[in-house]
N, C-alpha and C positions, 0 to 999 in steps of 0.2 A: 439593381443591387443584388448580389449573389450572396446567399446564403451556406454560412460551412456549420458542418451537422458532425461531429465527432464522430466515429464509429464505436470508440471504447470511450464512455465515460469514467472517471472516477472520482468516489465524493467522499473525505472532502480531498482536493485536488495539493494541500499541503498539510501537514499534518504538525505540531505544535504543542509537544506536552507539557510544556513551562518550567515550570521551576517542582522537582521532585527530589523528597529525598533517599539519603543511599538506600539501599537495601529493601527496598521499596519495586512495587509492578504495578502499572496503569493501563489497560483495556482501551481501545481507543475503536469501534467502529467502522468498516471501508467497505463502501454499497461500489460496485462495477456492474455499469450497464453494456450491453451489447446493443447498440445503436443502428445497427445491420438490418438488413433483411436476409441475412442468411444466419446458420449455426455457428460458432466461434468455439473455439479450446483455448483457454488461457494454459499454455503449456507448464509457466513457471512463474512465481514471485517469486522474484529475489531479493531479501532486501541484506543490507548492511550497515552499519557493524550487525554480525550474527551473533555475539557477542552480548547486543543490548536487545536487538529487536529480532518477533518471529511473530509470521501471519499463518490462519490456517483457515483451511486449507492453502496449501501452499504450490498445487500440481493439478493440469490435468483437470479444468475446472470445467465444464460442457455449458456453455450459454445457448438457451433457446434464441430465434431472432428476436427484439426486444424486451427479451430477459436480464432482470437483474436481480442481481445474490449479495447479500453481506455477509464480511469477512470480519476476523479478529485481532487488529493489530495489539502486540503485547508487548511492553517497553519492560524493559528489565533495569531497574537502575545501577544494580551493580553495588560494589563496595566504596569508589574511589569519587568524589564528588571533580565536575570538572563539563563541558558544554559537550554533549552530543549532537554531531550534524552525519545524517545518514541518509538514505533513500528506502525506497521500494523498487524494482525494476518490474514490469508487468511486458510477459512475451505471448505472445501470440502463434495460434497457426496460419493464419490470415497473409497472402503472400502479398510481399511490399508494403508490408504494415509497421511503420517502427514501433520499439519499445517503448513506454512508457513509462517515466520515471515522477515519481511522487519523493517530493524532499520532506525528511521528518526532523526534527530538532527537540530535542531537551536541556535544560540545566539543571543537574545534577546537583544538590547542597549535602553537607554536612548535619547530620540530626541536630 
């Protein structure tokens, strides 16, 4: 039986802010491990809509080999009540390493 070992973790692997309301911001925690035995640069988070959601750091993040670091996701609910479905994209310098996308979802209510 062959065992697969991620190289980049990320926790948690979807992200789910529920039900928020408008004009409202919820902090949500994102721990990424480097699974490697070498150094890694997470080049870039990208996430979107930019609009609702921003992580930070967000560039240029230097993982030791089995170092991991926690980030800050920030949902922004905005004015307009209505279902948010977005990502994170997580790039790497690691060659032939895809990107890594994390799906985040909110619904947005009326006060």
């Amino acid at each position: 039986m062959a065992t697969i070992i991620e190289n980049l973790s990320i926790n948690p692997g979807f992200i789910n802010f529920g039900v928020i309301p408008v004009k409202t911001t919820q902090n949500v925690p994102v721990k990424i491990t480097n699974n490697t035995k070498a150094a890694m640069v997470v080049r870039s988070l990208e996430v979107n809509p930019s609009v609702n959601l921003s992580i930070n750091p967000n560039r240029n993040i230097t993982f030791k080999p089995g170092e991991s670091k926690q980030l800050t996701l920030k949902f922004d609910a905005g004015k307009d009540p209505g279902f948010i479905q977005g990502s994170i994209v997580v790039k790497t310098n690691m060659p032939n390493f895809p990107d890594k996308v994390v799906s985040v979802n909110a619904e947005v209510i009326a006060k």
